[in-house]
Backbone as a chain_set.jsonl record, in Angstrom:
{"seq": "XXXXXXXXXXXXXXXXXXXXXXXXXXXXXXXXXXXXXXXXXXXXXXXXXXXXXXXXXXXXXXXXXXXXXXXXXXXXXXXXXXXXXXXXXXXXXXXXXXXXXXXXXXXXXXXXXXXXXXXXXXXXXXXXXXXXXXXXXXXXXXXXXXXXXXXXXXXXXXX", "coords": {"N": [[103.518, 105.829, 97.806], [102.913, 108.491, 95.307], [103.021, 112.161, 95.52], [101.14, 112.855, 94.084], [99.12, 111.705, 95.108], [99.254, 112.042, 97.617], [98.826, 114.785, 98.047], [96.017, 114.961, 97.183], [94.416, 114.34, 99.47], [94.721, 117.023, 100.83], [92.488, 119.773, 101.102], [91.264, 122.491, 100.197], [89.141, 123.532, 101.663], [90.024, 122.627, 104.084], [91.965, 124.342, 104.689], [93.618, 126.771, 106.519], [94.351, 129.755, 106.172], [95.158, 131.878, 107.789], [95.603, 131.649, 110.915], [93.711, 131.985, 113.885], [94.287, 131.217, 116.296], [95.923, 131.112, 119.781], [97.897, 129.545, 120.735], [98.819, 125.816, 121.007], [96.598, 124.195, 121.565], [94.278, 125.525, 121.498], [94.739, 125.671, 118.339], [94.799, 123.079, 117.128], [92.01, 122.96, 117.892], [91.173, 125.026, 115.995], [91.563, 124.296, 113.308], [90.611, 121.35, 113.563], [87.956, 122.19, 113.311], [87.429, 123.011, 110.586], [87.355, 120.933, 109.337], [84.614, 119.359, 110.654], [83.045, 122.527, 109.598], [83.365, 121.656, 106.962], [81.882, 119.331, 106.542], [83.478, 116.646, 106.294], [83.922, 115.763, 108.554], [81.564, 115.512, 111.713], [80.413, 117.332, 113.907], [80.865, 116.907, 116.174], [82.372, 114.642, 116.049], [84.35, 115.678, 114.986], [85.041, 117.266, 117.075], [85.766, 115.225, 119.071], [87.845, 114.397, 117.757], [89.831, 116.423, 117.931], [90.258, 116.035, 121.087], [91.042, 113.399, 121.102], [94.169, 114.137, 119.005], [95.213, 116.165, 121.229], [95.765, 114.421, 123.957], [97.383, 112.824, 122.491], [99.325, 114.639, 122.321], [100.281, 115.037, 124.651], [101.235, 112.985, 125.168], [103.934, 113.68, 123.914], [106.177, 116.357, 122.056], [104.839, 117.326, 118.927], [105.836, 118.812, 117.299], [108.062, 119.196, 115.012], [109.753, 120.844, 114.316], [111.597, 123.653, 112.782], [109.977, 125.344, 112.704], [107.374, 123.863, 112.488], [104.839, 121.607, 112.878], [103.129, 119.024, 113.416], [100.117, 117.758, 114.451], [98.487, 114.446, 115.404], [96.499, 111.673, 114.359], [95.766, 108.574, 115.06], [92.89, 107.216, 114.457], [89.43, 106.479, 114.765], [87.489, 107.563, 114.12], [87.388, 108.527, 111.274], [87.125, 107.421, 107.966], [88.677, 107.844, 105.734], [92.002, 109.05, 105.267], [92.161, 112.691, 106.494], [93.375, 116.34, 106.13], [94.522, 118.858, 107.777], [95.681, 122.528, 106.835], [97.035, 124.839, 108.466], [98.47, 128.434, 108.907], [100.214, 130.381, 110.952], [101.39, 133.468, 111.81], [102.211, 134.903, 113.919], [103.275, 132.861, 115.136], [103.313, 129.522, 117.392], [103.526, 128.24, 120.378], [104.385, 125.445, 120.203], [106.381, 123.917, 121.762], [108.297, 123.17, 120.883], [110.561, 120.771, 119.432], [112.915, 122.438, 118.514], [112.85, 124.383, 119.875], [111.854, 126.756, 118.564], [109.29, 128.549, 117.83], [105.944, 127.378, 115.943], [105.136, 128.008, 112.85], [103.783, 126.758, 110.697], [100.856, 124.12, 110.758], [100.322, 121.375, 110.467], [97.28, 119.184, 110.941], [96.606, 116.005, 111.173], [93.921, 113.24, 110.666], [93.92, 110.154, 110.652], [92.516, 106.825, 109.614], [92.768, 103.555, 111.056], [93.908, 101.34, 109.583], [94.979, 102.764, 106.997], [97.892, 102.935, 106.979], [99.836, 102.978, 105.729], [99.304, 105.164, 103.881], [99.203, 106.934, 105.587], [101.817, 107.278, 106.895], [103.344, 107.902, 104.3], [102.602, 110.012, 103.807], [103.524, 111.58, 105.969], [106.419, 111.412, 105.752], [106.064, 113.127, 103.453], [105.5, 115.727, 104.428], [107.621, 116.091, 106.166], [109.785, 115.894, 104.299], [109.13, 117.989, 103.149], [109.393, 120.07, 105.039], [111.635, 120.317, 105.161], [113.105, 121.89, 103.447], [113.916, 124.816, 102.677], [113.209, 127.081, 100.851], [110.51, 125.81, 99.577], [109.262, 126.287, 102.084], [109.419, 129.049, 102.913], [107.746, 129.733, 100.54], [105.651, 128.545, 101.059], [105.198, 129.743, 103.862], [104.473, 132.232, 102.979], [101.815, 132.427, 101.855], [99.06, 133.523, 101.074], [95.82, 133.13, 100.955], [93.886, 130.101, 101.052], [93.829, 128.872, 98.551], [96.452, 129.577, 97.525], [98.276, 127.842, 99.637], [97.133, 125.117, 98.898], [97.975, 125.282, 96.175], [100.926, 125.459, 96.277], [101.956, 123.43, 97.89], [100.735, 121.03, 96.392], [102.595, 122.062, 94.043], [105.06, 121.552, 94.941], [105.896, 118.576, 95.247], [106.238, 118.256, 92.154], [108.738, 118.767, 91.326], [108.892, 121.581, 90.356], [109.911, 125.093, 91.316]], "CA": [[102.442, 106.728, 97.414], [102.769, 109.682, 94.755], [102.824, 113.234, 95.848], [100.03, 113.886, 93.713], [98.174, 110.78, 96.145], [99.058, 112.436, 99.112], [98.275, 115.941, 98.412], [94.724, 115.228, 97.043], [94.147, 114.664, 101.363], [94.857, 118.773, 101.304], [91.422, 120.488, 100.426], [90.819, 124.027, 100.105], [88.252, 123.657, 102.681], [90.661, 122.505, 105.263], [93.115, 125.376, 104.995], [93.384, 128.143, 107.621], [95.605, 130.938, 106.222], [96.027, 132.844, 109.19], [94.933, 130.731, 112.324], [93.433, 133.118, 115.023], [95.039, 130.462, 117.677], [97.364, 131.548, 120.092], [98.35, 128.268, 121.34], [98.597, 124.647, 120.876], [95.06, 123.555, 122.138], [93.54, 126.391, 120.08], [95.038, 125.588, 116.917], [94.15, 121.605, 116.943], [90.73, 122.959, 117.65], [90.478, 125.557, 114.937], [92.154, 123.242, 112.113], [89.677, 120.155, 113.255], [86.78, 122.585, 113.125], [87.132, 122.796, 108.968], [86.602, 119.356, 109.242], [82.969, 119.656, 110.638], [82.508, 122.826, 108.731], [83.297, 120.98, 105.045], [81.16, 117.592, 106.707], [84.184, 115.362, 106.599], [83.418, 115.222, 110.034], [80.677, 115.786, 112.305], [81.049, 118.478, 114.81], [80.916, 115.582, 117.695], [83.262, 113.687, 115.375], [85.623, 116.323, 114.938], [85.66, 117.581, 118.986], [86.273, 114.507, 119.661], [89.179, 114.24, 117.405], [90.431, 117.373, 118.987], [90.298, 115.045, 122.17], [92.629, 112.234, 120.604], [94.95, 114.952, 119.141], [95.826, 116.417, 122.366], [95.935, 113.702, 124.533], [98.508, 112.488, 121.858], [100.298, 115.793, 121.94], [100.508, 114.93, 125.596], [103.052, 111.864, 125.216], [105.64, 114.32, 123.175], [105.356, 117.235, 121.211], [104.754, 117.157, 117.503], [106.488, 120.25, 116.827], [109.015, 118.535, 114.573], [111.362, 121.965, 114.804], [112.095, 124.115, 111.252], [108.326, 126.169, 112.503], [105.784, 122.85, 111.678], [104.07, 120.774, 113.555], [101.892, 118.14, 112.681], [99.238, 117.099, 115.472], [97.88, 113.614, 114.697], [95.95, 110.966, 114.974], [95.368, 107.717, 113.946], [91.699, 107.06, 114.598], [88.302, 105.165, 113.939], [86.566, 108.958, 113.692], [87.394, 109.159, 110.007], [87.147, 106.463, 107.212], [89.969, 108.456, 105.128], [92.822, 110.229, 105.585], [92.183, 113.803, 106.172], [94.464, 116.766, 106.448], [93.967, 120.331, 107.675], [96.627, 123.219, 107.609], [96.969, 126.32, 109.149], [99.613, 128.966, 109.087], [100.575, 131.135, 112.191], [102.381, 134.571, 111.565], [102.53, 135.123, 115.183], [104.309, 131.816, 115.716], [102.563, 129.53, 118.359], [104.221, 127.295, 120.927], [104.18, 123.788, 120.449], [107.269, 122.936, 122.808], [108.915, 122.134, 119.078], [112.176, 120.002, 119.068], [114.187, 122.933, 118.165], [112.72, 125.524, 120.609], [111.554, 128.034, 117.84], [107.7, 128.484, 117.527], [105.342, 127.005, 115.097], [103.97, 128.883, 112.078], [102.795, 125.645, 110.018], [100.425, 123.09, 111.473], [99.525, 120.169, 109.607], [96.488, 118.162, 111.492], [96.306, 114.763, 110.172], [93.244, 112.135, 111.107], [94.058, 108.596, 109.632], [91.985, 105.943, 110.136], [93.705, 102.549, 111.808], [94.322, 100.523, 108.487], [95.568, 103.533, 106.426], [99.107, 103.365, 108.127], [100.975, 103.195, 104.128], [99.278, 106.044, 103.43], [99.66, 108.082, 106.392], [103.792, 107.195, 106.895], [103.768, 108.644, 103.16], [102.143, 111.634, 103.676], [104.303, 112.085, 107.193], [107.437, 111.241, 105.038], [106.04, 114.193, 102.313], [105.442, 116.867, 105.304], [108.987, 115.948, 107.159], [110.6, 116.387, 103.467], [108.806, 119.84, 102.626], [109.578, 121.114, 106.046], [113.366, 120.736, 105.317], [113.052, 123.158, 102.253], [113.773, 126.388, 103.017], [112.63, 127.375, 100.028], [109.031, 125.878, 100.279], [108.256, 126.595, 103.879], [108.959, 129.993, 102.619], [106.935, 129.975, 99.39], [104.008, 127.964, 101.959], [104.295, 130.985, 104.978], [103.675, 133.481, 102.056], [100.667, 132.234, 101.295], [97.661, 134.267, 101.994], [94.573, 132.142, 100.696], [93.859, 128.978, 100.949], [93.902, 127.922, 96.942], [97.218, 129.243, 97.307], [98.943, 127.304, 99.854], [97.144, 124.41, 98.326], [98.746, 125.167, 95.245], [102.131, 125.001, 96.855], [102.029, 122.227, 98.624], [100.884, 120.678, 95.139], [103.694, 121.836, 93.405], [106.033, 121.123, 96.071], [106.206, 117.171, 94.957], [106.596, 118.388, 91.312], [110.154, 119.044, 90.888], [108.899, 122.746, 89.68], [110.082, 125.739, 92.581]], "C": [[103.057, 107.952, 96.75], [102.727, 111.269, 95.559], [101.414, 113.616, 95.512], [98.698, 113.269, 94.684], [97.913, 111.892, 97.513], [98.956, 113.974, 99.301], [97.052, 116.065, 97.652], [94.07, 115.062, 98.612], [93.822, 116.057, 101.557], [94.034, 119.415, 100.675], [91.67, 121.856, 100.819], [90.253, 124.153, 101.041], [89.17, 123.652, 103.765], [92.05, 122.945, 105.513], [92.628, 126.956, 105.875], [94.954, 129.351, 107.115], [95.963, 131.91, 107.044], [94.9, 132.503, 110.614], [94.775, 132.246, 113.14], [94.029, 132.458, 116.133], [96.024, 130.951, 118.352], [98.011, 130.321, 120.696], [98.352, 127.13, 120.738], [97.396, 123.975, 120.42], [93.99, 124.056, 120.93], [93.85, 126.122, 118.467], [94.79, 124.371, 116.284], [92.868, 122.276, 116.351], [90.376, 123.789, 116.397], [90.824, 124.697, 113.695], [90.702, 121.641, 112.353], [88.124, 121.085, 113.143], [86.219, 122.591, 111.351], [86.764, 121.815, 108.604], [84.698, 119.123, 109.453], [82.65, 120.814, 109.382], [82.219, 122.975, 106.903], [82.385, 119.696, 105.487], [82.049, 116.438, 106.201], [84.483, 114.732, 107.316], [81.979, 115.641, 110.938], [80.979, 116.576, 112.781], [80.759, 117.707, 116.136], [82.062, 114.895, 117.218], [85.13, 114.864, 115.478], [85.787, 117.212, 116.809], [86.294, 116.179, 119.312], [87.608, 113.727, 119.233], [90.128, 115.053, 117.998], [91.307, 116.141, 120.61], [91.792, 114.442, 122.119], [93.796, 113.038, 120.519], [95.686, 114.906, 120.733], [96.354, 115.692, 123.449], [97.25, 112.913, 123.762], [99.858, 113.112, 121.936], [100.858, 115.831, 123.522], [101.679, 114.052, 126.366], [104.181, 112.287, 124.836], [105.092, 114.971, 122.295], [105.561, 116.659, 119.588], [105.305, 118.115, 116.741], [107.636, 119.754, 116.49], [110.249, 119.498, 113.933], [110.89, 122.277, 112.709], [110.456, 124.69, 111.154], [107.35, 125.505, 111.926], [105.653, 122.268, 112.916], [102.965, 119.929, 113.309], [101.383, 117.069, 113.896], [98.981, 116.039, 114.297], [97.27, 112.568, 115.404], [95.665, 110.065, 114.435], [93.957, 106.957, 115.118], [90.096, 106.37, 113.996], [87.025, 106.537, 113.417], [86.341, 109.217, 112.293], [87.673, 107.678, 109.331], [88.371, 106.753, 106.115], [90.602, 109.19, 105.903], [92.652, 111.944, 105.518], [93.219, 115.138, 107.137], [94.142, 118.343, 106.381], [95.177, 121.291, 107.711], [96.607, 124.4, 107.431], [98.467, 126.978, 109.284], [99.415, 129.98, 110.23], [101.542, 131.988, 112.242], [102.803, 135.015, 112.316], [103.224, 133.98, 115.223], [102.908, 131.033, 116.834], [103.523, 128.31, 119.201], [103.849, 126.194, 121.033], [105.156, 122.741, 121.451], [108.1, 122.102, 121.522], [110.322, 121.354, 120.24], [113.355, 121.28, 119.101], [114.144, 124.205, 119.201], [111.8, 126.333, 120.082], [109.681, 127.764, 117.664], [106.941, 128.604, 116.553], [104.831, 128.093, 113.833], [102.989, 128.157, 110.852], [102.472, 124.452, 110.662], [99.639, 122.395, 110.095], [98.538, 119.508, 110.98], [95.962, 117.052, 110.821], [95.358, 114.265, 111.068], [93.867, 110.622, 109.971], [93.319, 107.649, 110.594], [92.792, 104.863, 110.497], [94.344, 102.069, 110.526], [94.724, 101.641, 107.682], [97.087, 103.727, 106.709], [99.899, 103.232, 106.892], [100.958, 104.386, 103.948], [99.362, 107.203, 104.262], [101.253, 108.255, 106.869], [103.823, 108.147, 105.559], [103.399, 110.203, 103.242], [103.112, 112.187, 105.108], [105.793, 111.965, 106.428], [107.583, 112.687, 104.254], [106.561, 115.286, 103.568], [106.508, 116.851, 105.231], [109.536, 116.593, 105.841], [110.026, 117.862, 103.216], [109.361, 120.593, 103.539], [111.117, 121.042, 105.759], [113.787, 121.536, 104.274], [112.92, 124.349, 102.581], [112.938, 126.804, 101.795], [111.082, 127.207, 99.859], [108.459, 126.179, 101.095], [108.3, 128.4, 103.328], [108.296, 130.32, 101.87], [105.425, 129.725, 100.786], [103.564, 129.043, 103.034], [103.754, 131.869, 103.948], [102.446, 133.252, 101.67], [99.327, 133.215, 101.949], [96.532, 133.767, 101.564], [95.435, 130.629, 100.69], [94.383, 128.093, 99.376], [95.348, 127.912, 96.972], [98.22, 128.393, 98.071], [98.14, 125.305, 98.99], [98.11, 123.876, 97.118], [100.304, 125.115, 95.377], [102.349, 123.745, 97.474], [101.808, 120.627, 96.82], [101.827, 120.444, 94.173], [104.656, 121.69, 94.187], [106.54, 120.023, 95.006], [106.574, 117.085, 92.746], [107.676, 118.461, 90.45], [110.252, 120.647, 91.027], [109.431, 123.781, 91.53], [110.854, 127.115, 91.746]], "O": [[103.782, 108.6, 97.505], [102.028, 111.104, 96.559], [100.658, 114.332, 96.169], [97.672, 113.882, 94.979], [96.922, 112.327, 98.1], [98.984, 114.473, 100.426], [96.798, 117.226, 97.329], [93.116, 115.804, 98.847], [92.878, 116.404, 102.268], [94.435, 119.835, 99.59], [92.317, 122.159, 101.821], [90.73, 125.078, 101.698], [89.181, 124.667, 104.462], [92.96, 122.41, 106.145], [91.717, 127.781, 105.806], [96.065, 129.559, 107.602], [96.947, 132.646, 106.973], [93.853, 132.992, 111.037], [95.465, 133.261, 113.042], [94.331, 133.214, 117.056], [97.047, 131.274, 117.747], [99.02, 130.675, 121.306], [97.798, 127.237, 119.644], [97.165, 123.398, 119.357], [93.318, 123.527, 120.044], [93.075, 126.442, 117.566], [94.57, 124.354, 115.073], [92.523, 122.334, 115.171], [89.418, 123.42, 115.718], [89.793, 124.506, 113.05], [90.081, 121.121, 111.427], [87.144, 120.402, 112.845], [85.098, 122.309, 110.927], [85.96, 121.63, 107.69], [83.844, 118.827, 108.618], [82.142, 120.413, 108.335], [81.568, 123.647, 106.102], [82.173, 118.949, 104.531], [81.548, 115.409, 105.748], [85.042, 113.635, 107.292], [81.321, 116.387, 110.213], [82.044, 117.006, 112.337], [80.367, 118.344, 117.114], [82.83, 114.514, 118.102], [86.302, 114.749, 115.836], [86.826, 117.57, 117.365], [87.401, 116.16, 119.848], [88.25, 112.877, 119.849], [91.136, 114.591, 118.532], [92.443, 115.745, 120.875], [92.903, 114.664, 122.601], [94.578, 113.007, 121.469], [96.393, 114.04, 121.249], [97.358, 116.154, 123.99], [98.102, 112.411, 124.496], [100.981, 112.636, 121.768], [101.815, 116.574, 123.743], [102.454, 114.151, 127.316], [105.26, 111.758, 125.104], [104.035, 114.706, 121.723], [106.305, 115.748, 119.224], [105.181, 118.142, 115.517], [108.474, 119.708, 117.392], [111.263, 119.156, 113.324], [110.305, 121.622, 111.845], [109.761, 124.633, 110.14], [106.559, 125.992, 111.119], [106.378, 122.497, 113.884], [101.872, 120.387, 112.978], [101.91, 116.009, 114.234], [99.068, 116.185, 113.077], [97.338, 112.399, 116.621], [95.246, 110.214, 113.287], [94.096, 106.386, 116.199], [89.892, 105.881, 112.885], [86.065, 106.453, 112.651], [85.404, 109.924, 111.923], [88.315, 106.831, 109.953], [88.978, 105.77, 105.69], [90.211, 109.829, 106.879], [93.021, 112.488, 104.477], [93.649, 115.042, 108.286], [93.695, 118.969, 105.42], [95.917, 121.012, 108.655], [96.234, 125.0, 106.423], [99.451, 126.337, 109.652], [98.262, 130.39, 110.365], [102.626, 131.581, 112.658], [103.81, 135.683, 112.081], [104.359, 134.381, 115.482], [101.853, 131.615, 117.082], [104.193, 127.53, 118.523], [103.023, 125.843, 121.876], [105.003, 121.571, 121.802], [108.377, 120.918, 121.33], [110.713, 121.512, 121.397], [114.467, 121.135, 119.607], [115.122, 124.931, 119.381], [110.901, 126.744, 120.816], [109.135, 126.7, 117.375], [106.931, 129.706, 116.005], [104.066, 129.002, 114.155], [101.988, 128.593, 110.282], [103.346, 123.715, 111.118], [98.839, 122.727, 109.22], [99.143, 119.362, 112.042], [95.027, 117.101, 110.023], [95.54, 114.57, 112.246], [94.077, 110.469, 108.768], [93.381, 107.597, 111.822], [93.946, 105.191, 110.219], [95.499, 102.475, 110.396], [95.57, 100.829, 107.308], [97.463, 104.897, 106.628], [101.061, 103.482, 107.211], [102.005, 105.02, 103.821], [99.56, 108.327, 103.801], [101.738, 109.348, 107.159], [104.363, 109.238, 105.743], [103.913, 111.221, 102.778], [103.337, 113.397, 105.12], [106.416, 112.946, 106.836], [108.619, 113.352, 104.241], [107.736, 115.632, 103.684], [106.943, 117.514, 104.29], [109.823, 117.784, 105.96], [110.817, 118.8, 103.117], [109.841, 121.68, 103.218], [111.784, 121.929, 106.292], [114.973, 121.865, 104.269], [111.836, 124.901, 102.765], [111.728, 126.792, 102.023], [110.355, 128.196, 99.955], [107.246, 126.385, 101.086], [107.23, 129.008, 103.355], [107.866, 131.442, 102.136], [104.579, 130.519, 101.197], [102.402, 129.364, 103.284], [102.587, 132.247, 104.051], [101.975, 134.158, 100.982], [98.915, 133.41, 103.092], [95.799, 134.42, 102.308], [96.574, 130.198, 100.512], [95.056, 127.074, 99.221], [95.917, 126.868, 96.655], [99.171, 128.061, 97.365], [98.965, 124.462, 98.638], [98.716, 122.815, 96.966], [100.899, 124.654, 94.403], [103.413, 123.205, 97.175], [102.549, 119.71, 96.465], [102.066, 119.398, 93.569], [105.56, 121.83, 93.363], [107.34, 120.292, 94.11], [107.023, 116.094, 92.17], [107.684, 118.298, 89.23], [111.224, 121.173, 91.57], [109.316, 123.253, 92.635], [111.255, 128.084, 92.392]]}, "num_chains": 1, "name": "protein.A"}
């Protein structure tokens, strides 16, 4: 899958440029709430993705170290892949890999049979997060259009 595939998933709608979350729990929930309030989920659909999430986040953290984390879920809640993310200037503890505390959360839903296109887009994340250079262009972001637009040109070559 393309970059440009797997960051049409990343709407405008379902960016949080400065999460109010101070935690884990809280930050699932505010990231799956954009989901209900764009209607790419219900607001039964998306609590109860929350649900999955956590209970996932419960077998091992997702805090894949280098300040990301990407809750997920592969689920029958959503017919596409969708992808919410939130930045955290306070930091928030996810119990990362490396110790250090979160300031980008990716929340992925993928439906069951999507599993090409959600490895690719978990492939993209993992590679952005090892870019110093992007993760810092992506915390600077203060709107939504613009971490979109980073994450965009990320897979471009351009930086």
């Amino acid at each position: 899958m393309s970059v440009v595939k797997v960051t049409r998933h990343v709407r405008v709608a379902h960016v949080v440029p400065r999460l109010q979350a101070e935690d884990r729990d809280e930050a699932v929930r505010e990231l799956a709430a954009t989901f209900a309030a764009s209607g790419a989920l219900t607001k039964a659909k998306a609590d109860a993705l929350v649900e999955e999430v956590l209970q996932r986040e419960g077998e091992g953290t997702t805090g894949i170290g280098g300040s990301v984390a990407v809750p997920h879920a592969k689920t029958t809640l959503t017919k596409e892949l969708i992808v919410a993310v939130g930045l955290a200037d306070r930091g928030i503890d996810f119990a990362s890999v490396d110790g250090d505390p979160v300031h980008v959360v990716f929340l992925i839903a993928s439906p069951p049979d999507a599993s090409a296109d959600y490895l690719a887009l978990m492939k993209w994340v993992v590679s952005l997060t090892r870019s110093k250079l992007w993760m810092k262009l992506l915390r600077g972001c203060t709107t939504a259009e613009a971490v979109v637009d980073v994450l965009e040109e990320s897979g471009s070559g351009k930086a």
